[in-house]
N, C-alpha and C positions, 0 to 999 in steps of 0.2 A: 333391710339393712341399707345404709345410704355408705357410698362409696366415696373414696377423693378423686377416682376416675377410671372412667368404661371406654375403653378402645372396642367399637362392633364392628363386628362383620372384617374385619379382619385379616385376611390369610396368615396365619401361626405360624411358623417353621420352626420348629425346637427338635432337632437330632438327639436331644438329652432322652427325652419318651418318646418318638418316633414319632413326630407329629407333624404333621402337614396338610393345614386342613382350618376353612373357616371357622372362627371361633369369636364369639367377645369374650374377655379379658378386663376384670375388674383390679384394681388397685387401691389398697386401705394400710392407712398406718404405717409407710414403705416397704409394704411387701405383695407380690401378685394373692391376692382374696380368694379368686376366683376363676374357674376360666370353665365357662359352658356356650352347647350354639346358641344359646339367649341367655340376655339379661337382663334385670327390668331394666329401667331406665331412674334409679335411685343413687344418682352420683353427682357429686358437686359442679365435674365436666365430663361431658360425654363427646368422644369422639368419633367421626364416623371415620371407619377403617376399610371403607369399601375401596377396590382397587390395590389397597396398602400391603407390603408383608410387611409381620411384625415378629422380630428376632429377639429371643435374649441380649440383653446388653453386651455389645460387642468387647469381646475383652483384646488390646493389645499389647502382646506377651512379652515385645520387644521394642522399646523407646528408650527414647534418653529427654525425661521432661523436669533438669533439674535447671530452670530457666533461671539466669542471673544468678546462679553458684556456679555454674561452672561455663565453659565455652562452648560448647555443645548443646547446650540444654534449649530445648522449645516449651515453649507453653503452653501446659494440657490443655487448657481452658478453649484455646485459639485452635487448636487439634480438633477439640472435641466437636465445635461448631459446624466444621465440613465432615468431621470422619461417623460423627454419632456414637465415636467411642466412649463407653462407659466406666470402663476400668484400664486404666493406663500401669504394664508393668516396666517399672525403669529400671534397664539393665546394665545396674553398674556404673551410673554415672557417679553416686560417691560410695566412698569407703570408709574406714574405721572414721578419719579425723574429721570428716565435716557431715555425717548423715543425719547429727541431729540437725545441723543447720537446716537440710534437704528437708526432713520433718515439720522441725517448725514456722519457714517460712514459702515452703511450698504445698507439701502435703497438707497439712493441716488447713490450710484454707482456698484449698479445691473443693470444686462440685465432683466431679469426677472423683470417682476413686484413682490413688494412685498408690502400687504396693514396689517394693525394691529388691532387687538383689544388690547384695551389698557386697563390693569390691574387695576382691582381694589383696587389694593397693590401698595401703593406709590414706591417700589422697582422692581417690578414687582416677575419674578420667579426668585430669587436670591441662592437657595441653593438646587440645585435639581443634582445630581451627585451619580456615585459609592458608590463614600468614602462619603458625606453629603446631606442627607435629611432631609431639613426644609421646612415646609409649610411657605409660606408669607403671609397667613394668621390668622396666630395660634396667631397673637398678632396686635388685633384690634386698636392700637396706630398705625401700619401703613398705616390705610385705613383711606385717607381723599378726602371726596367727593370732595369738594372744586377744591382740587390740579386738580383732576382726572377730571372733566369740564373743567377746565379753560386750562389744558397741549389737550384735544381732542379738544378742539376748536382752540388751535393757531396747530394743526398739522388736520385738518378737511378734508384734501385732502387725509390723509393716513386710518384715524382712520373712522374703519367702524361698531366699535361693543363697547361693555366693557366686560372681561374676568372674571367671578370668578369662581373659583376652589374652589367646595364643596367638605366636607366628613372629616374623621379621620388626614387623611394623609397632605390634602392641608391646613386645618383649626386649625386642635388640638380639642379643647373645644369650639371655637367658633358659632359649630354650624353652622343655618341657616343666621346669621349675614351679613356675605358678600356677600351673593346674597339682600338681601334687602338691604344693602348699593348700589350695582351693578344696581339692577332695578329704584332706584329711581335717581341715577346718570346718566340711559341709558331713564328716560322718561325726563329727563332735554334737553336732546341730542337728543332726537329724533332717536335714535340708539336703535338695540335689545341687547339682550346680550345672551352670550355664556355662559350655566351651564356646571362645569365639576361637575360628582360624584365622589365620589372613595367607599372608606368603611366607613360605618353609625360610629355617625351622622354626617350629619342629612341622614334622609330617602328617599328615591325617590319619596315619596309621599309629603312631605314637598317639597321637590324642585318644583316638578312639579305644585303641589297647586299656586306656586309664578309665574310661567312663562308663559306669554303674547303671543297670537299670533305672529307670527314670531322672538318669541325668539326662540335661538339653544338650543336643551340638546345633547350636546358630550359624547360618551362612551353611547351610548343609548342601545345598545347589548352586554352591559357589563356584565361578569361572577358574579354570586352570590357572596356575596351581592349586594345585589343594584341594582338585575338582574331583565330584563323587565317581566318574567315568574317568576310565584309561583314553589311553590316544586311539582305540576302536571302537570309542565310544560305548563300551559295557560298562553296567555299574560295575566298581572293585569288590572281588568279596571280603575285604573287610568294612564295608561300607552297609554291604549285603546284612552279613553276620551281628553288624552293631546294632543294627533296625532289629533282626529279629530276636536279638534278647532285651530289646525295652530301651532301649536308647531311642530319647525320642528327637524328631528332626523339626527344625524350626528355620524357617526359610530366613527370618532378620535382614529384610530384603538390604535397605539401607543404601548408600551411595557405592559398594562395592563389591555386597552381599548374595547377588543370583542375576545368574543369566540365564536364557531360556535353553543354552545348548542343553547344559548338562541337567539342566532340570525339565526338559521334558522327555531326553534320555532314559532317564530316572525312572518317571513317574510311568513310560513306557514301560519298561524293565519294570513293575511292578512297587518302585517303591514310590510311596506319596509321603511327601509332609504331614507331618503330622499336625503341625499349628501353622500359623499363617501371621507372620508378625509384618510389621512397617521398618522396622530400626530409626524411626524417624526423630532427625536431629537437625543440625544448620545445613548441614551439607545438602541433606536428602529432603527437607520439606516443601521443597519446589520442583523435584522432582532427582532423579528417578521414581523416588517411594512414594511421595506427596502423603499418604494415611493409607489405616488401614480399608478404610471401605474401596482406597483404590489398588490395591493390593487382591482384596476379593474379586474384583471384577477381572484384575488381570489372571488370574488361577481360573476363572471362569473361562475366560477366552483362550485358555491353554489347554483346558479339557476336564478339568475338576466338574464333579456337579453341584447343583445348588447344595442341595445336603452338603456334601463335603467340604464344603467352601466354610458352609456356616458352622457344622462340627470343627473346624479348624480354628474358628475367633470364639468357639462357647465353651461346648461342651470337655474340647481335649485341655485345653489351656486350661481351665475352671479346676479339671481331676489332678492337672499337674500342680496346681497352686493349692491343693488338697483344701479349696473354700466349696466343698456343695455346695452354697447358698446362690454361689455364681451358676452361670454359663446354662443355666432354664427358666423356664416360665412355668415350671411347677406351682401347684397353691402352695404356701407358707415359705418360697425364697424369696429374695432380695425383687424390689421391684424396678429392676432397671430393664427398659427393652431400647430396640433400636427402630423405628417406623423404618422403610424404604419404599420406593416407588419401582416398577421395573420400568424400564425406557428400552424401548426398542430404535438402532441405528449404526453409525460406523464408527467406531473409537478406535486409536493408536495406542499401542502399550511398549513402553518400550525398558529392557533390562541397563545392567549396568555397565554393558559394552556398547549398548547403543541399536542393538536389535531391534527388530519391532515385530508384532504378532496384531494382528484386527479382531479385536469385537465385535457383533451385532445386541449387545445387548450388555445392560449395565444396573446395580442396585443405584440406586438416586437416594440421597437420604431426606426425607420427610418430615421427621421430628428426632426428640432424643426424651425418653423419658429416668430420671433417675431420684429412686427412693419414691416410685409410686407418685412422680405427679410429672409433669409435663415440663422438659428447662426451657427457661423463658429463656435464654442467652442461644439458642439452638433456634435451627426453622423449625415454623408450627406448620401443625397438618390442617389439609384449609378445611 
């Protein structure tokens, strides 16, 4: 059988089947073909993978990539090049009034996959910039359930979630408002939905009280307020209690999204993140977040292990976006992987107060492979 492309020799990491461990890796008709420790050499390009790890295509769970529709929006494409990300989920950058826009002049002619949760704010994030900060939700005349059903069903192949942005900043006075418009809009749908906090109100104990198994709470290792630890530093038990009924946590690192207090508190105290997002938008793609692959390294250098790191951007995000075809290198899913190199040295990481933590050691990204062949718009593997 002749292939459109053999990655040998390898190292695999795929936490979806437990696997870690040298492997070639064939690719046909954009889907992984094959994966044994040999393979002939019956492929259009063959890659040699010595040195390499080779991940499932990195998904990240948390962006805002709705570039020139909105103010915030970055472009995948430009993402993808340093992060190796292969599926981009934007969280909420539009809502009812403008997502087909997002559709048809972003989505649709990306390399990258890019899937949405769609805003519980008929405009979505419209005022989010340097020079202006408006919540889109601070005025509950824009939130119509109605719209927001009827625009996720006629776009049902993109929309995988419903977005609302809790707290001072995304809300105003509103309050707890728009996650109970959100939740009862995502049980119409059949969809979870994505809490953001920021600063009270409402509380984290309010939000949390609201959110359903396999809904997301983003910014879950957020800096006080709002922080998963009291002032002695223990996780809260309602924070506790949310985790262990399926609420799952998703760090949305983003320009104000986690700091290392409370999140290696946390992860001491037993709880981990569940997913591992970037939140990356204007603010944050120069840094704190800069992408996801630097977001891995920073959870690396905080104490996560390789495994955990990578079940964090594959396999969890994949089950919560209920796509199996994602988040493995299974034979017969999606052929996206991420090449990396590992680099050993001293790297600074620093959260969104300004902390900073040291690495010795870092993924480097190599190539990007998506739909089973190699993006030329990405580094190649030499």
């Amino acid at each position: 059988m002749t292939y459109d492309l053999i990655i040998k020799a390898g190292r695999m990491v795929d936490p979806a089947q437990g696997i870690d461990a040298t492997l070639d890796i064939a690719f046909s008709d954009g889907k992984v073909a094959k994966v044994a420790p040999a393979i002939g050499d019956g492929a259009m390009r063959t890659v040699d993978g010595t040195g390499l790890l080779v991940l499932p295509g990195l998904i990240d769970f948390h962006t805002h990539v709705y570039w020139g529709g909105t103010s915030l929006g970055v472009d995948a494409e430009e993402m993808a090049m340093r992060s190796g990300t292969t599926t981009f989920v934007d969280a909420g950058s539009a809502g009812a009034g403008n997502m087909a826009g997002f559709v048809k002049h972003v989505i649709e002619h990306s390399d990258p996959r890019i899937l949405a949760f769609i805003n519980v704010s008929f405009p979505g994030i419209f005022g989010f910039s340097k020079a202006v900060m408006v919540g889109e939700n601070s005025d509950l005349r824009l939130l119509s359930a109605r719209e927001c059903v009827r625009v996720a069903r006629e776009f049902r192949d993109t929309i995988v979630g419903v977005k609302a942005r809790i707290g001072f900043n995304a809300g105003g006075a509103s309050g707890i408002a728009p996650l109970d418009i959100a939740i009862e809009i995502a049980d119409e749908l059949d969809l979870p939905v994505m809490a953001h906090i920021d600063f009270p109100p409402p509380s984290r104990d309010e939000v949390l009280a609201r959110l359903r198994p396999g809904d997301i709470l983003t910014h879950c290792f957020r800096p006080f307020p709002n922080a998963p630890i009291d002032g002695k530093r223990k996780v809260r038990d309602t924070i506790r209690k949310a985790h262990e009924r399926g609420v799952l946590f998703d760090i949305g690192h983003g320009y104000g999204g986690f700091a290392f207090e409370p999140g290696k508190a946390a992860m001491d105290q037993g709880i981990m993140p569940d997913i591992l997002s970037s939140d990356v938008h204007v603010l944050s793609k120069d840094g704190p977040a800069y992408d996801i692959l630097h977001i891995m390294n920073k959870f690396w250098a905080v104490g996560m292990s390789l495994t955990e790191v990578v079940r964090a951007v594959t396999e969890t995000p994949a089950a919560s976006l209920r796509r199996p075809e994602l988040g493995s290198l299974a034979e017969g899913t999606i052929g996206d992987a991420t090449l990396v190199r590992l680099e050993t040295g001293t790297w600074e990481y620093h959260d969104v107060l300004g902390a900073m933590v040291t690495g010795n050691q870092r993924l480097a990204l190599a190539g990007t492979i998506i739909g089973g062949k190699l993006w030329d718009k990405g580094p190649q593997p030499a």
